[in-house]
C-alpha positions in Angstrom: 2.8 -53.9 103.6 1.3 -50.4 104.6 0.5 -49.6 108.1 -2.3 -47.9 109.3 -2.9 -46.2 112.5 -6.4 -46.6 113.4 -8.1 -43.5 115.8 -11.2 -44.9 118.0 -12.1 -45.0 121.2 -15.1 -47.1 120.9 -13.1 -50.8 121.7 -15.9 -52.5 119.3 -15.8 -50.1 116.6 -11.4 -49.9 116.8 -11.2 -53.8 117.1 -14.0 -53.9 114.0 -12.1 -51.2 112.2 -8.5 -53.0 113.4 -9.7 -56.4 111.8 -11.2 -54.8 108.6 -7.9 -53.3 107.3 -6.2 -56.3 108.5 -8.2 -58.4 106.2 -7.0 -56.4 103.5 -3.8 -56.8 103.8 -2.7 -53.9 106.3 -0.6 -54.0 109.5 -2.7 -51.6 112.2 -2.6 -50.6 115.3 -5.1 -48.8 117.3 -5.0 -46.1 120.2 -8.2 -44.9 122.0 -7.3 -41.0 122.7 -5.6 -38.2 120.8 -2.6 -37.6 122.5 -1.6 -41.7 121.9 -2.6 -41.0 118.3 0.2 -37.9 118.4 2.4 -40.2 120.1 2.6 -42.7 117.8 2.7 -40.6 114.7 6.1 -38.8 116.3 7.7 -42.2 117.3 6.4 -45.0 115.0 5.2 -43.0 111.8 2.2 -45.2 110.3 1.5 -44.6 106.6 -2.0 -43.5 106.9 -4.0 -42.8 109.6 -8.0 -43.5 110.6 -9.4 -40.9 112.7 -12.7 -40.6 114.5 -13.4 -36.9 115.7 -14.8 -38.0 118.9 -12.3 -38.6 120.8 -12.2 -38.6 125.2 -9.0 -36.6 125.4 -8.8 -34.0 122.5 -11.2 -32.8 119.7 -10.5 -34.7 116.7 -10.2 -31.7 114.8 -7.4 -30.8 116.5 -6.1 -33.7 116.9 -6.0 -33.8 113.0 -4.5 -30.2 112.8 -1.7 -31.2 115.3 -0.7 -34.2 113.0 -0.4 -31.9 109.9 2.0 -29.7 112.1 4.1 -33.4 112.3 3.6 -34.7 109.5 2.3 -35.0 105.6 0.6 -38.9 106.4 -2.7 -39.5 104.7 -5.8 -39.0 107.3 -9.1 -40.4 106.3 -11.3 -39.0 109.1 -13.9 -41.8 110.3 -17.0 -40.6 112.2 -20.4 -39.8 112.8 -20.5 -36.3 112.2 -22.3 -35.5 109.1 -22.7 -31.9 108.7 -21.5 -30.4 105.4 -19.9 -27.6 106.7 -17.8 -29.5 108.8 -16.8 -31.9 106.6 -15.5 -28.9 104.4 -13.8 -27.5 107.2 -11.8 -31.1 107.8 -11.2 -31.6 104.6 -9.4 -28.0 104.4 -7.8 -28.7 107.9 -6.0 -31.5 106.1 -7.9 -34.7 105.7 -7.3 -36.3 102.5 -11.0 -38.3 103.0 -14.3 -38.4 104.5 -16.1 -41.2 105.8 -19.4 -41.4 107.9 -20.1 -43.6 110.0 -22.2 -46.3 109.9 -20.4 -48.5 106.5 -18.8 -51.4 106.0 -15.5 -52.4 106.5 -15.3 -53.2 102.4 -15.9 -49.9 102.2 -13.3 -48.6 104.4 -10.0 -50.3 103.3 -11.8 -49.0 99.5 -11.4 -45.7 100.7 -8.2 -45.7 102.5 -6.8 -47.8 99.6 -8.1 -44.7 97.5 -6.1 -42.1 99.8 -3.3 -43.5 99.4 -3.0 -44.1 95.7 -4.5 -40.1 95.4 -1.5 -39.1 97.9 1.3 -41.6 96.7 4.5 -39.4 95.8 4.3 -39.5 92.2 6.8 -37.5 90.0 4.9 -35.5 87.8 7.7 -35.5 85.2 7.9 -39.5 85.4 4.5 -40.1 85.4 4.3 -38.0 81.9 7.0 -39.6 80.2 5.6 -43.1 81.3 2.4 -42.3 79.8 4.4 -41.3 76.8 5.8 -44.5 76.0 2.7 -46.6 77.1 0.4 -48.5 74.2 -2.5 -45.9 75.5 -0.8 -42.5 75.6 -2.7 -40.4 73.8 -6.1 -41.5 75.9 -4.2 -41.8 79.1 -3.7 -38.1 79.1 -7.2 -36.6 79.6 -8.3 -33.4 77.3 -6.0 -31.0 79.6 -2.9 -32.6 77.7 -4.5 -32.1 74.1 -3.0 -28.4 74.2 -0.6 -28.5 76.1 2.0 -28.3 73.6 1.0 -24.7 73.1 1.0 -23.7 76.5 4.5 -22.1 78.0 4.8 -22.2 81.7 3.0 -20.6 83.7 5.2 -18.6 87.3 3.3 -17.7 90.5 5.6 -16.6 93.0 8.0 -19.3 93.6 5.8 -21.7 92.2 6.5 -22.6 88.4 4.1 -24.9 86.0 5.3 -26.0 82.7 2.1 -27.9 80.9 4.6 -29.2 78.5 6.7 -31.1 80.5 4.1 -31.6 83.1 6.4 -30.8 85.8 5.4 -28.4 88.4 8.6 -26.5 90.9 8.0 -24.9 94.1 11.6 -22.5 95.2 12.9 -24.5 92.0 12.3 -27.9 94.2 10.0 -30.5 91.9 6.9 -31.4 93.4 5.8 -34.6 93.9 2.0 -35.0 92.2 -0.4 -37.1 91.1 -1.7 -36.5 87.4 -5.1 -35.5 88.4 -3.5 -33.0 91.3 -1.1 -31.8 88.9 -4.3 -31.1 86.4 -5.9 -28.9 89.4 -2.6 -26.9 89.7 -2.1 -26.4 86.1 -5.6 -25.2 86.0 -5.6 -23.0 88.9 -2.3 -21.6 88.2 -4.0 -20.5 84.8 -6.8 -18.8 86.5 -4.3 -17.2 89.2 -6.2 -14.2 91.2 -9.6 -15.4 90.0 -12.3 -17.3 91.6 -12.9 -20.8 90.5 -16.0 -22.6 91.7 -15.7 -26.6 92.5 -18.5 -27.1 89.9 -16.0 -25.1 87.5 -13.2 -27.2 88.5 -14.9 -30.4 88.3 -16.3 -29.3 84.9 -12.7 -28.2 83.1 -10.9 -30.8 85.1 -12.1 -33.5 85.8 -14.7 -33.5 82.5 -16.8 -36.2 83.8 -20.4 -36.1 84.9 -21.5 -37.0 88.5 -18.4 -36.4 90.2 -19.2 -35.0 94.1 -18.0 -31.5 94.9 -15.8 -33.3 97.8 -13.6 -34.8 95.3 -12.2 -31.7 95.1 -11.9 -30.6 98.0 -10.2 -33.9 98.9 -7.6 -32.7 96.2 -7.1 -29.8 97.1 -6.2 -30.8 101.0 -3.4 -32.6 99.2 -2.5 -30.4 97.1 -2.1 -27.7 100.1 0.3 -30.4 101.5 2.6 -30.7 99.1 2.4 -27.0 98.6 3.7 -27.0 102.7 1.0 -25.1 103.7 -2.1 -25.1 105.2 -6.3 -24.0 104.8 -5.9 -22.0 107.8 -2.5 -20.6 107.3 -2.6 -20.0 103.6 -0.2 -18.7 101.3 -1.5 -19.8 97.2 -4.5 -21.7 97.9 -7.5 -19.5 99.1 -10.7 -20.6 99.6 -13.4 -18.0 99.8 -16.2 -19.7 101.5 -19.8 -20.0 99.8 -17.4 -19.3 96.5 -14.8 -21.3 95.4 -10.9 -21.1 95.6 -8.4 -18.9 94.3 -4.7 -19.4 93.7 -2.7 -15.8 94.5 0.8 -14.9 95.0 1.9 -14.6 98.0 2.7 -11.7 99.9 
């Protein structure tokens, strides 16, 4: 049973949210302030976390930045703010999900339940080879796997992509992806040193229409996670603002 840490301190809005995910099946708890929320992350690790912004004690953006100093637990930020910039800047801060307030509690545990398939630690390698051996393989792959066969790897740094075995190595350590994240490496790592826009990404990626820009972004905060790094202390994901992101070498 996962367990979810729930960040509010509205006592109608935390008990709503509290009873909501348990509904669904969760065990929660809920603190009203920030530095409870960074207490129970360091003692009693939840596997994802709800967090409002507006918080009495600390700045839920901070509050949100201090966790990703502790820990790699999904965050789906909860709250009223609504201003597309910030959004972008949480979702680069380290928030694996979005979600303004007012909506349902339905669509809450559909989100969180989201976040956590998106950030479950998948091996790359195994996920591949169980695709392989399915009755659905050569669908379940998406078009990035059609040539794939013809691709060698690709080495940035430390960081080495082979589209062949679908396995991806950071300081010759395997990391832990999703297909779709490992999809948005492969790609990125092709296009090292350039530019990509999200509407490029989504196109070549994803390759389906009516996809929101945010789903990449959303991505990308967990890619920068496994990568151990962060969107303000970057070292291969760079996004230039107004542009698009960039994967480089680091220094």
């Amino acid at each position: 049973m996962t367990s979810v840490l729930v960040v509010e301190d509205d006592p109608i809005i935390r008990t709503s949210l509290v009873n909501a995910l348990t509904a669904s099946g969760h065990t929660v708890r809920g603190v009203a302030a920030g530095f409870s929320a960074l207490q129970e992350v360091t003692q009693s690790p939840p596997d994802a976390v709800v967090l409002d912004l507006g918080l009495p004690d600390l700045d839920g953006e901070n509050v949100l930045r201090m966790i990703r100093g502790l820990s790699r637990v999904p965050v789906l930020v909860a709250t009223a703010r609504d201003d597309e910039r910030e959004i972008i800047r949480i979702l680069e801060a380290g928030a694996d999900d979005y979600l303004v307030k007012p909506f349902s509690g339905a669509q809450l545990a559909a989100r969180l339940s989201a976040v956590l398939r998106r950030c479950a630690p998948v091996a790359v390698g195994a996920e591949a080879a169980a695709r392989a051996h399915g009755p659905h393989s050569a669908a379940a792959g998406g078009a990035l796997d059609a040539a794939d066969g013809e691709r060698p790897p690709v080495v940035v740094g430390e960081l080495r992509v082979d589209p062949l075995a679908r396995t991806a190595h950071l300081a010759g350590q395997e990391i832990r992806l999703t297909r779709r994240e490992f999809d948005l490496l492969s790609f990125l790592v092709e296009n090292a040193g350039r530019v990509v826009s999200r509407k490029r990404i989504l196109a070549e990626v994803w390759r389906q229409p009516y996809v929101d820009e945010q789903t990449v972004d959303v991505h990308l905060s967990c890619l920068r996670r496994k990568l151990g790094e962060r969107a303000v202390r970057p070292r291969y994901l760079h996004t230039v603002h107004g542009v698009g992101v960039k994967l480089v070498s680091p220094l």
